[in-house]
Structure formats: C-alpha cells, structure tokens
N, CA and C atoms as a LAMMPS dump frame, in Angstrom:
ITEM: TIMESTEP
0
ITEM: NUMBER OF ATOMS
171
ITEM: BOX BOUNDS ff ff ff
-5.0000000000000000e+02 5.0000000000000000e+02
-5.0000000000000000e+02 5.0000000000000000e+02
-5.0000000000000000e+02 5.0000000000000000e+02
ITEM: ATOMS id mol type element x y z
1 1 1 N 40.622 -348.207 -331.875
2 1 2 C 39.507 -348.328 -330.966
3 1 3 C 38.228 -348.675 -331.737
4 2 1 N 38.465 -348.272 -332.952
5 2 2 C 37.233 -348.517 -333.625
6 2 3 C 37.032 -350.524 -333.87
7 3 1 N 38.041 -350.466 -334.426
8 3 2 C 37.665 -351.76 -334.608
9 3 3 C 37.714 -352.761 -333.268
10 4 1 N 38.045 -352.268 -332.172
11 4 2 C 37.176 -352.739 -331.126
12 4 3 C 36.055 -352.922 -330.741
13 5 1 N 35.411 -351.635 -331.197
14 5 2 C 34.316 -351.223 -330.888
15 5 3 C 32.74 -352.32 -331.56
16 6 1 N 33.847 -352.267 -333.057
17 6 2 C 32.97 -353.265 -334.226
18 6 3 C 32.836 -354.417 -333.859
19 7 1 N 33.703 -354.899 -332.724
20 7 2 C 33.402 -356.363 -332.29
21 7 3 C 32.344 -356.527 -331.422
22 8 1 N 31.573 -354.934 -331.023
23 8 2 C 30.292 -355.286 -330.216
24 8 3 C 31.054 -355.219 -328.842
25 9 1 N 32.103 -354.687 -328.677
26 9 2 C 33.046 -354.124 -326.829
27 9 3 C 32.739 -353.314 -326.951
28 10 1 N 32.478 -352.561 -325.403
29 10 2 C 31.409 -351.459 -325.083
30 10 3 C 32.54 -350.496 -324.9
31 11 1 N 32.853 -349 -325.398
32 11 2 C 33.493 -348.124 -325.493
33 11 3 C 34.162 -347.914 -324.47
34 12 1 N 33.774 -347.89 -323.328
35 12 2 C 34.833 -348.022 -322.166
36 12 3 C 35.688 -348.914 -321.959
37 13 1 N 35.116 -350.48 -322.478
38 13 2 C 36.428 -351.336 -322.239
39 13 3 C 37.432 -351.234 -323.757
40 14 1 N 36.787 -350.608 -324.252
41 14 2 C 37.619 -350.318 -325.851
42 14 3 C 38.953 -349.445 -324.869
43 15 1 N 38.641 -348.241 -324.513
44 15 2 C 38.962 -347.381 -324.17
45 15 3 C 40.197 -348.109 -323.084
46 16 1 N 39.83 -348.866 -322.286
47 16 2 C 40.544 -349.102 -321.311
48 16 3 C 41.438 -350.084 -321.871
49 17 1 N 41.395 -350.837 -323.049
50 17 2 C 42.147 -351.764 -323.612
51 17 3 C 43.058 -350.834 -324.204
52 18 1 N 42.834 -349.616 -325.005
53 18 2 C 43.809 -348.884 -325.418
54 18 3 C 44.885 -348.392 -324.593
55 19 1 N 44.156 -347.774 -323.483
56 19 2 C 45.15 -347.02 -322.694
57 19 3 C 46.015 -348.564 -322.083
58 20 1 N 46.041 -349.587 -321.7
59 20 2 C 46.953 -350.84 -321.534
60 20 3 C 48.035 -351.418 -322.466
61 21 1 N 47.269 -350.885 -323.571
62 21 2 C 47.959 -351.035 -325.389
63 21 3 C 49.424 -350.093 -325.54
64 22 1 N 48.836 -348.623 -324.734
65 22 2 C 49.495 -347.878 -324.572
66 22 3 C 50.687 -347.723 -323.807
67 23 1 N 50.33 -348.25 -322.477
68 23 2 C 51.096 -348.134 -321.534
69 23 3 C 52.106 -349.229 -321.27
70 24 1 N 52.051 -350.088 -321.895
71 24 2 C 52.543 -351.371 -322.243
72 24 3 C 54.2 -351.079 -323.043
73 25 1 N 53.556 -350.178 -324.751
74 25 2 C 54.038 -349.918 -325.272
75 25 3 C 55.244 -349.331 -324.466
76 26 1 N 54.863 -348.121 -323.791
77 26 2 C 55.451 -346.852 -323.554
78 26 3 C 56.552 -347.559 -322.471
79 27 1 N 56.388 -348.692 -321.433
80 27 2 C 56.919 -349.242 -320.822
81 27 3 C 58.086 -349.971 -321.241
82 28 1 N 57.839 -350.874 -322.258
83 28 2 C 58.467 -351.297 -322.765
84 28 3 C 59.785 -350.63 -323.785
85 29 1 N 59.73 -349.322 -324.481
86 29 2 C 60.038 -348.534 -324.826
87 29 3 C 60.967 -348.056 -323.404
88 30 1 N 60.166 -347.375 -322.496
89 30 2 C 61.281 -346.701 -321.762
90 30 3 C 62.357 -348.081 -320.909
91 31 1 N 61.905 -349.462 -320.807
92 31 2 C 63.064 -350.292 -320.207
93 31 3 C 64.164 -350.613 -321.154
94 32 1 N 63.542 -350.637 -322.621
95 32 2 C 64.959 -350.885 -323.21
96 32 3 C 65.558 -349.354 -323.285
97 33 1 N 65.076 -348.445 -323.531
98 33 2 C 65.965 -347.023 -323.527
99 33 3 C 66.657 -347.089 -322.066
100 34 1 N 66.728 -347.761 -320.985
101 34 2 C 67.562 -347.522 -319.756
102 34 3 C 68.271 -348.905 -320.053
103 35 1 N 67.961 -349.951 -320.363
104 35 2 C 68.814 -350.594 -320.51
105 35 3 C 70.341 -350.147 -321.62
106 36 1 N 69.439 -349.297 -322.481
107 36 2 C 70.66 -348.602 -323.747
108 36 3 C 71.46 -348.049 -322.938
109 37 1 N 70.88 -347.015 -322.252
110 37 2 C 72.12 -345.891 -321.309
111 37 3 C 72.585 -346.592 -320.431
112 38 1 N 72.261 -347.986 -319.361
113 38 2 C 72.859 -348.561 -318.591
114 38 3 C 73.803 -349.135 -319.521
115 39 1 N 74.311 -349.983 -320.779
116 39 2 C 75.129 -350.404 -321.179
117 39 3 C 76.3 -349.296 -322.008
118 40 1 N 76.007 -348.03 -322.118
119 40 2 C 77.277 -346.994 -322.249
120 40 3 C 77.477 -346.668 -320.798
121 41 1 N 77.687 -347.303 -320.009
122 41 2 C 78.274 -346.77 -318.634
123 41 3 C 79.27 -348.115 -318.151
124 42 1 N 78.79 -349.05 -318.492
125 42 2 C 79.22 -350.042 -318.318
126 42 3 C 80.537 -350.401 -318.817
127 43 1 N 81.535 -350.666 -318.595
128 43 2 C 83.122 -351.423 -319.241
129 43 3 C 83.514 -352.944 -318.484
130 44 1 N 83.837 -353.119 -319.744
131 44 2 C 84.33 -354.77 -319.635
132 44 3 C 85.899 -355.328 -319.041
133 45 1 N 86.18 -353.734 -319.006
134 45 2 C 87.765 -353.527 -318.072
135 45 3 C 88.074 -354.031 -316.469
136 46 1 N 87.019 -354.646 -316.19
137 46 2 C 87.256 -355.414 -314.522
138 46 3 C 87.747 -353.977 -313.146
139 47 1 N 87.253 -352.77 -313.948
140 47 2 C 87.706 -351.9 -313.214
141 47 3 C 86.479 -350.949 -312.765
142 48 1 N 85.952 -351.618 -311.566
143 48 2 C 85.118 -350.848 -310.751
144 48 3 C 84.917 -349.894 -310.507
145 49 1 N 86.127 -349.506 -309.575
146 49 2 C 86.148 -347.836 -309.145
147 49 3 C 86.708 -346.834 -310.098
148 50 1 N 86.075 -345.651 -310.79
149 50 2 C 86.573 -345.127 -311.784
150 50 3 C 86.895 -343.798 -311.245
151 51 1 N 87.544 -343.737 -310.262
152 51 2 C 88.522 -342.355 -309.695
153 51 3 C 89.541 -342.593 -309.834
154 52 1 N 89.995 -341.324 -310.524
155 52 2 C 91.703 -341.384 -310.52
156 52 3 C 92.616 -341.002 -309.359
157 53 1 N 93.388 -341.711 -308.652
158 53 2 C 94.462 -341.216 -307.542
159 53 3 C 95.114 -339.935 -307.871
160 54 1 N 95.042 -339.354 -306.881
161 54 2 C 95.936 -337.822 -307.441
162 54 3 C 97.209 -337.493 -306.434
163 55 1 N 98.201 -337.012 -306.932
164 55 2 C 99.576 -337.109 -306.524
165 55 3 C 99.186 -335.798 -305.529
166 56 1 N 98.899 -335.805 -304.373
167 56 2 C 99.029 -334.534 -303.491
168 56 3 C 100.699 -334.374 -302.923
169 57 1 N 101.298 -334.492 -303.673
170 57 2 C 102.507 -334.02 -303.349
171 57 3 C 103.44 -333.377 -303.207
C-alpha cells in the first residue's frame, strides 16, 4: 500500500485497490482448490451411477 501511496493515490483508493488485490487473489485460490476436489470425485470409467445393486434375496 505504501508504494501506492508514493505514487501520489489517495489512501482510500490505495486501500480499495488492495482489498481487490486481495480478493482476486483469494478467489482465484479458492476456484482452483474446488476445481482440485471436483477432479478426485471424478472417474474416467464411463460409470455414472456409483451405487452398488444389492442381492435382497
């Protein structure tokens, strides 16, 4: 923020550029972490439904 600041940007838009800096980050961060856990759920086995039939017999 500081060296925002040194460019003569007035502390609030410093401020508000950070928190965008931030939230950006944090966004980006949490879509690839769901994309990680969406691809361990995922199988390349063409097999959709993952219940097993059970012999009630």
């Amino acid at each position: 923020m500081n060296d925002c600041q040194n460019m003569g940007i007035s502390r609030d838009a410093c401020y508000i550029a950070e928190q965008n800096r931030q939230a950006t980050i944090n966004a980006s961060a949490e879509k690839q972490a769901m994309e990680n856990a969406q691809s361990l759920y995922n199988t390349d086995d063409g097999n959709t439904h993952h219940h097993k039939k059970h012999n009630n017999d």
